[in-house]
Every structure is written in C-alpha cells, then in structure tokens.
Rosetta silent file (secondary structure, phi, psi, omega in degrees, C-alpha in Angstrom):
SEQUENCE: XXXXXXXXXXXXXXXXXXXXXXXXXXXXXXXXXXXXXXXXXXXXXXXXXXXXXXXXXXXXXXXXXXXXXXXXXXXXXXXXXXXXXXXXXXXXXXXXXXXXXXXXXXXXXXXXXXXXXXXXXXXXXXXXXXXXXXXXXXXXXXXXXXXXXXXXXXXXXXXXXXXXXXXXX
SCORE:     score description
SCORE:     0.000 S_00000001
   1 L     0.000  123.719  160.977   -6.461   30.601  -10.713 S_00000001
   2 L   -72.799  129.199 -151.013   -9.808   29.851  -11.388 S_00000001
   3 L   -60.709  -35.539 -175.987  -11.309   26.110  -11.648 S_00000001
   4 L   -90.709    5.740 -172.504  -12.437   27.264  -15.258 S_00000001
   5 L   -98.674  -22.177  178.132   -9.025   28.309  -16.301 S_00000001
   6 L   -67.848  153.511  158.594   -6.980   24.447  -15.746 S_00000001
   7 L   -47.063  142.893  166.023   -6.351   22.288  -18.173 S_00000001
   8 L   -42.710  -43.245 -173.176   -8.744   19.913  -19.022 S_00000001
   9 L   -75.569 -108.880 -129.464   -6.952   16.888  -17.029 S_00000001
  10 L   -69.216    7.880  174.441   -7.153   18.876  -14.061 S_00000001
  11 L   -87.476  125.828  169.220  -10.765   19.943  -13.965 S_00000001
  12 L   -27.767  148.097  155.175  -12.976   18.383  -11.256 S_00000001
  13 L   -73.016  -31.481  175.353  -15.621   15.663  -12.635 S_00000001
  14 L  -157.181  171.566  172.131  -17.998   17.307  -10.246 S_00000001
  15 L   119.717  -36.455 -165.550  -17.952   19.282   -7.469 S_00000001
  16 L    45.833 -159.799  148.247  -16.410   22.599   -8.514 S_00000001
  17 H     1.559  -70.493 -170.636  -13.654   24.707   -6.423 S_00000001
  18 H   -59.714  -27.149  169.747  -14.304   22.032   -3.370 S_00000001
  19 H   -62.458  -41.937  178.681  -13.722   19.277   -5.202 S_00000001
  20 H   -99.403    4.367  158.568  -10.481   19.946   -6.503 S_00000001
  21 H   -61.730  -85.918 -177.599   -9.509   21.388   -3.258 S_00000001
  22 H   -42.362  -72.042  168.397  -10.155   18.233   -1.408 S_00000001
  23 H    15.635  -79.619 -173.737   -8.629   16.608   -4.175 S_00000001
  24 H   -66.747  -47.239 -179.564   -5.549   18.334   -4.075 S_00000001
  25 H   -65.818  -16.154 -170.416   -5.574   17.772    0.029 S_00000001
  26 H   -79.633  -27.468 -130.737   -5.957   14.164   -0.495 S_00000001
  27 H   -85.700  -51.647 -179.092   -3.491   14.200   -3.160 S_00000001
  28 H   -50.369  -51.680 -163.186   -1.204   15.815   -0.262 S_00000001
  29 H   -91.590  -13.052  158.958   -1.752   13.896    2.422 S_00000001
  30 H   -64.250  -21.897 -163.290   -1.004   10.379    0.323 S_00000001
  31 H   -62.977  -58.763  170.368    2.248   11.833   -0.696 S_00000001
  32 H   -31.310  -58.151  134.939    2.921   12.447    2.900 S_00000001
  33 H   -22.397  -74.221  178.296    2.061    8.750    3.883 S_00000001
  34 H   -51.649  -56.873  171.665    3.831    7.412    1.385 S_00000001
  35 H   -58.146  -25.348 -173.625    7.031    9.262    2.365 S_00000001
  36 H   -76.748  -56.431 -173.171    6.953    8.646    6.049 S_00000001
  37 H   -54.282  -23.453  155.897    6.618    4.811    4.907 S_00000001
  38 H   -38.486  -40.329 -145.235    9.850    5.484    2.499 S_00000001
  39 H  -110.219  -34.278 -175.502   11.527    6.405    5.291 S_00000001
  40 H   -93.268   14.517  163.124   10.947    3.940    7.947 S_00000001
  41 H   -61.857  -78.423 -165.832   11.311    1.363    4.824 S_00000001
  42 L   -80.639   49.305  159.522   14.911    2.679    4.304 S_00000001
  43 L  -135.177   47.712  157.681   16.141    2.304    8.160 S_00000001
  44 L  -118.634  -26.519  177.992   15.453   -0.927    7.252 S_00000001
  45 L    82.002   25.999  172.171   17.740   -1.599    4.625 S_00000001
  46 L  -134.780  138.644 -158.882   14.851   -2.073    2.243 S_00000001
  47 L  -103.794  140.487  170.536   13.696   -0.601   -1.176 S_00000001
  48 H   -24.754  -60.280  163.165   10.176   -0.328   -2.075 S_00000001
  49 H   -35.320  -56.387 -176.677    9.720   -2.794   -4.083 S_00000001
  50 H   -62.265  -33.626  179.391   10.986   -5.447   -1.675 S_00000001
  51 H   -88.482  -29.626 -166.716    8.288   -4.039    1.335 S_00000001
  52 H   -75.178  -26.454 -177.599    5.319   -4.064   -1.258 S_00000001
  53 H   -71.985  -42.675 -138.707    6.291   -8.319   -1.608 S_00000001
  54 H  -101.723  -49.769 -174.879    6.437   -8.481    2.383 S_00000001
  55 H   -45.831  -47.322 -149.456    3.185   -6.132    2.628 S_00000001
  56 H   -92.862  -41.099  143.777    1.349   -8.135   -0.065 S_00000001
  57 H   -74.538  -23.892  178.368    2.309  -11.447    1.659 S_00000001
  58 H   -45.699  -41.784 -176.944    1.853  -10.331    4.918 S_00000001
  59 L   -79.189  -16.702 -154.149   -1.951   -9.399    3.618 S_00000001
  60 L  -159.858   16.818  163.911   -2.452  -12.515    1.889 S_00000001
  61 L    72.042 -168.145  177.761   -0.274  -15.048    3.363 S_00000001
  62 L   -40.197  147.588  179.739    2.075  -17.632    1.753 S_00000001
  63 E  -135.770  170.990  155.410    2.809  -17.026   -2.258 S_00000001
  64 L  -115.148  168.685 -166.186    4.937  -18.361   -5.041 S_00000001
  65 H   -65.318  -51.075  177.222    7.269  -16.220   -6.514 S_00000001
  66 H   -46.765  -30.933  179.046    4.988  -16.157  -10.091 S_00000001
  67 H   -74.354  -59.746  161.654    1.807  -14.654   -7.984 S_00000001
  68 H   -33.186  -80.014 -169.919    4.168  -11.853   -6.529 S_00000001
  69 H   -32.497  -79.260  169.558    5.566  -11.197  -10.216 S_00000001
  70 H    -2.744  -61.782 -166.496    1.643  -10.908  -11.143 S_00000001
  71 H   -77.571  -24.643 -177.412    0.698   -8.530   -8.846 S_00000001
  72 L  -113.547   53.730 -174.400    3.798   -6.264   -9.280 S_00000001
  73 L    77.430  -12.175 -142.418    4.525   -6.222  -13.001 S_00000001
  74 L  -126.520  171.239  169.837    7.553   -7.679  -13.099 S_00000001
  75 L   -76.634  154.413  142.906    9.084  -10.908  -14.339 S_00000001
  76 H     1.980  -59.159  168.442   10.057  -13.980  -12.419 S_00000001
  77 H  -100.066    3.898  118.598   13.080  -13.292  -12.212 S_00000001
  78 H   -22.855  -75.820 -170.712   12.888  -10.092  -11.033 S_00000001
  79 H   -72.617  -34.512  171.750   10.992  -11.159   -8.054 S_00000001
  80 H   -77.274  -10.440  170.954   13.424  -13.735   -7.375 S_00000001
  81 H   -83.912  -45.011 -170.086   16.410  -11.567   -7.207 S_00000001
  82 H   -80.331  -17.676 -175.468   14.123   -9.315   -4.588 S_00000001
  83 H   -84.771  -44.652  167.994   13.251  -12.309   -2.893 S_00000001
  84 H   -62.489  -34.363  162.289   16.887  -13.975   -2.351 S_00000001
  85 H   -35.360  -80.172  177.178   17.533  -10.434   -0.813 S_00000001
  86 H   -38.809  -34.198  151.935   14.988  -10.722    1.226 S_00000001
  87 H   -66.283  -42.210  176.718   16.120  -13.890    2.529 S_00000001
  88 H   -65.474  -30.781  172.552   19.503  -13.456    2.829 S_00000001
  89 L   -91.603    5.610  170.648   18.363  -10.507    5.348 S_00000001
  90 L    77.007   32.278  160.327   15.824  -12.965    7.451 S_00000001
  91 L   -80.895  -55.651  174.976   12.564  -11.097    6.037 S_00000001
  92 L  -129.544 -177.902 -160.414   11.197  -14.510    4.295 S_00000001
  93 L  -150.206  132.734 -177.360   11.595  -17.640    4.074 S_00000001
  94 E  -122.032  163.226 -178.111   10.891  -20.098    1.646 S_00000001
  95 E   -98.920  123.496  176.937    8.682  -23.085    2.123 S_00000001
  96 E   -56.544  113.818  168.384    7.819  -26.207    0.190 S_00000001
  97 L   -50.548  100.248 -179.026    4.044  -26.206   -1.112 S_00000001
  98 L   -59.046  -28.913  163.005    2.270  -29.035    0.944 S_00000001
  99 L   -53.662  -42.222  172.691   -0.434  -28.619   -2.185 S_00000001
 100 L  -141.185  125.756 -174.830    2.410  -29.095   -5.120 S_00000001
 101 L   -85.841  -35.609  163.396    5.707  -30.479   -4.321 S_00000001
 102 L   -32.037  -33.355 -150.813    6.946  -28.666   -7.597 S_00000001
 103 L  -116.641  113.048  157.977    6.183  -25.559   -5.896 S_00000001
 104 E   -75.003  147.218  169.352    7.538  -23.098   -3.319 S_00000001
 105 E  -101.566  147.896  126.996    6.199  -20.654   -0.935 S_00000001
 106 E  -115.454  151.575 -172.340    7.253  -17.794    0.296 S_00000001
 107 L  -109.594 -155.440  147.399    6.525  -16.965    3.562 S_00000001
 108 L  -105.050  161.714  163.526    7.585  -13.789    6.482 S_00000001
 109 L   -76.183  162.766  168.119    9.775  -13.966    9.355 S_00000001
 110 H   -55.888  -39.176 -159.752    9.010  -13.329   12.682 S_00000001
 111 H   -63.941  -52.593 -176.871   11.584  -10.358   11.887 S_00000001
 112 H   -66.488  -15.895  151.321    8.828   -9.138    9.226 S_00000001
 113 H   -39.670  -85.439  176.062    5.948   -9.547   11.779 S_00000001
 114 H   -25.748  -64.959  171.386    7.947   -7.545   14.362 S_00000001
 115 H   -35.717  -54.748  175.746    8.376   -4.771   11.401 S_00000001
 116 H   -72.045  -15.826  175.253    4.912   -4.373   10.812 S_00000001
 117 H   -89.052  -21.087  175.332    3.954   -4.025   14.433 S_00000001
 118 H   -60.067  -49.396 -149.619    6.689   -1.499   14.749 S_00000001
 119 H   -84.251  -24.827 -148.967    5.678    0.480   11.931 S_00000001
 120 H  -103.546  -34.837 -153.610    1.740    0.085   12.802 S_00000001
 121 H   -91.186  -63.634 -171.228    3.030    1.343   16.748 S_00000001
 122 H   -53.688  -31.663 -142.500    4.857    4.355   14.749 S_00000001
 123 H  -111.081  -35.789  156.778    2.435    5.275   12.700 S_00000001
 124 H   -32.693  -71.906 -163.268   -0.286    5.536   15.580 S_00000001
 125 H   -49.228  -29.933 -159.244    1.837    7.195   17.538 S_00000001
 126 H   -84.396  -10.400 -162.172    2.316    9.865   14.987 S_00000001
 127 H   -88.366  -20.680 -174.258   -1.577   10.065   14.080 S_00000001
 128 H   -89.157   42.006 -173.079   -2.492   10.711   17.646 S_00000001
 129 H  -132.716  -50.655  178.875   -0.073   13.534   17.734 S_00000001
 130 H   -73.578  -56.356 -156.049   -1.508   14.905   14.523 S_00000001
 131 L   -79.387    2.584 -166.904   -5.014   14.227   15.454 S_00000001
 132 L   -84.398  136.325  175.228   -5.051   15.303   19.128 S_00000001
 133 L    99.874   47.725  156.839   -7.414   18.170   20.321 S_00000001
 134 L  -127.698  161.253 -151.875   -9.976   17.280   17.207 S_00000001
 135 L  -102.501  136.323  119.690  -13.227   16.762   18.144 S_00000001
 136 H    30.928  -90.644  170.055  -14.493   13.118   18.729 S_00000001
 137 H   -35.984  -78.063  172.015  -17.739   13.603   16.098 S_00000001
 138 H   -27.713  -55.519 -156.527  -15.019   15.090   13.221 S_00000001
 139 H   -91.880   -7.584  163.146  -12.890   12.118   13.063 S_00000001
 140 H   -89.689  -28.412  153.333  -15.677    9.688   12.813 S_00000001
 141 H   -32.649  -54.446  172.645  -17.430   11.634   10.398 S_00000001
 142 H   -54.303  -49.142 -127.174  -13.363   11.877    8.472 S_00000001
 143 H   -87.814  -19.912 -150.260  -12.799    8.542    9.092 S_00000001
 144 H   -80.717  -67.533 -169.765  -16.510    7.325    7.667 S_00000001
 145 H   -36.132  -82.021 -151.048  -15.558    9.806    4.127 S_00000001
 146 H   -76.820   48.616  151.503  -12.137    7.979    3.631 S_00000001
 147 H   -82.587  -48.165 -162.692  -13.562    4.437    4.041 S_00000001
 148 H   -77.105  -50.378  153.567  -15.937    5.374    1.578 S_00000001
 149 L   -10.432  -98.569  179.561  -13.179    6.959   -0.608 S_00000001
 150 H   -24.538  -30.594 -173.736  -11.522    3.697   -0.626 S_00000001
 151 H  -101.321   22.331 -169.892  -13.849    1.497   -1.394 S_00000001
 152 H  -108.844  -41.997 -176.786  -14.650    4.182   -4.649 S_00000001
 153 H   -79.902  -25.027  169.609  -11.161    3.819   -5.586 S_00000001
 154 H   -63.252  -41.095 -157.507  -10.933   -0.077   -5.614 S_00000001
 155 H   -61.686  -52.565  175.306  -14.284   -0.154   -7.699 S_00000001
 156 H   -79.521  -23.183  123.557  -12.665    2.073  -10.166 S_00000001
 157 H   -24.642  -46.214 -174.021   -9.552    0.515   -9.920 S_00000001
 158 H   -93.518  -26.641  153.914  -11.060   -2.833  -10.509 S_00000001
 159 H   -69.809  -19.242 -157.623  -13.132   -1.373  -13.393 S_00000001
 160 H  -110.128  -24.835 -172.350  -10.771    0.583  -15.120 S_00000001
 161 L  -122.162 -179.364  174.245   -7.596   -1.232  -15.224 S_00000001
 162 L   -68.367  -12.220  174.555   -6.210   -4.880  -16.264 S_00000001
 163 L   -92.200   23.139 -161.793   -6.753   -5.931  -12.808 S_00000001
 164 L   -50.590  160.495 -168.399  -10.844   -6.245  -13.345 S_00000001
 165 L    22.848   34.647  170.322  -11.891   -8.809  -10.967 S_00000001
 166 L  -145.060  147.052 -171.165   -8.858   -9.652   -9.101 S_00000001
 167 L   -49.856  105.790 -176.929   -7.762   -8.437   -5.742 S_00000001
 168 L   -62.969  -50.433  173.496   -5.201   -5.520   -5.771 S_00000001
 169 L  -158.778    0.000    0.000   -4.050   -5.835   -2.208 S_00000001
C-alpha cells in the first residue's frame, strides 16, 4: 500500500514513506513498553490506574488527593477509593499538610521506592539485552532523536490539549 492510498488520518504531515514508517516503529515500540510495564504492574497486585498515582507522586512528591484527581480525570472520589487501596497494601501513606492542617498528603512507601528501583533494575536489564552488539555512535545518535521526540511531544501536548501550561508528568 502506497503512502498516497491511506486515509487521510493516516497520512504523514511530512516526511513521506519514512515518516510513517518510523512512525509506525515508534508507534510499536511504545506499545511494547507499555505492556512490559502492564505486566510487571500486575505481579504487583496493581491496576494501572493505581501505578500512574504512585508514578506521578513519586515524580512530583507529596499530593492531595484533588491534584491526583486533576491530573488523571477522575473525581475525588475516585482517587480516594484508589488511594485507600493503595494504603491498605503499604504503597502510600497519608500525611497531614504542615502548610494546611485541613489538608492531607499523600505520600510513597519505602515499599513503592523499592518498586521503582526494581522495575528501573528490570527494565535496564532488558534494554542491555536488546541493545547489546549496537554500535556505541548509533545509540547516542538514537538516544539524542528520542529526547528530541519528547520534548516535541510535550510542546504539542501542552499546546494542543486542556493541559496548556501545566505539567503533564
């Protein structure tokens, strides 16, 4: 199938053939990501949702439960049902807000520390398995592209969506 033959939604912006090629490889290899983290998520006993609140404090320290709702859609109470979970299984904790006494944090466990260095350990191990025997120059040259990726995708993420000027993760 030729690049002039897709659907409109699927036509490169620029780029031709190579574009939607990479595309498509990038497309692959998030999927990929994403699934390995699925997986050592559930030999965890935990559902997405619940590791994007420990990822999102973990990145950005103590929260109240209303900032969490914020960032992931959801109502209050929502997040507080994933959050007594989370407690009840030694993942957080919550803290009184030395700033507002009205106000609670939550915070991680050691046990959610401990995760992320596991998973961070795992996820090495597996790249230097994939990446071994590649040449030195290539992967800084890869690694330099998807930096720059990334910081293409916040900007248009942060232009494009309801989250303009505030931090996604």
């Amino acid at each position: 199938m030729s690049v002039n033959s897709l659907p409109d939604d699927r036509k490169p912006v620029s780029g031709g053939k190579n574009a939607l090629a990479f595309s498509e490889g990038l497309k692959a290899l998030h999927q990929e990501i994403m699934f390995l983290q699925m997986e050592l998520v559930r030999g965890e006993n935990l559902v997405m949702p619940q590791y994007f609140l420990l990822k999102y404090i973990g990145m950005h320290g103590p929260q109240h439960l209303s900032t969490m709702a914020g960032f992931l859609k959801v109502s209050n109470p929502t997040v507080t049902g994933l959050t007594d979970t989370l407690e009840s299984q030694g993942w957080v904790r919550r803290q009184p807000d030395p700033n507002d006494r009205r106000g609670t944090l939550i915070m991680l466990t050691e046990k959610s520390h401990e995760l992320f260095s596991r998973m961070e350990k795992y996820q090495m191990k597996l790249m230097d398995r994939m990446l071994e025997g590649t040449d030195e120059l290539r992967l800084s040259e890869l690694g330099q592209i998807l930096s720059g990726l990334a910081l293409k995708v916040r900007k248009v993420v942060m232009e494009n969506t309801d989250r303009k000027g505030k931090d996604i993760l």
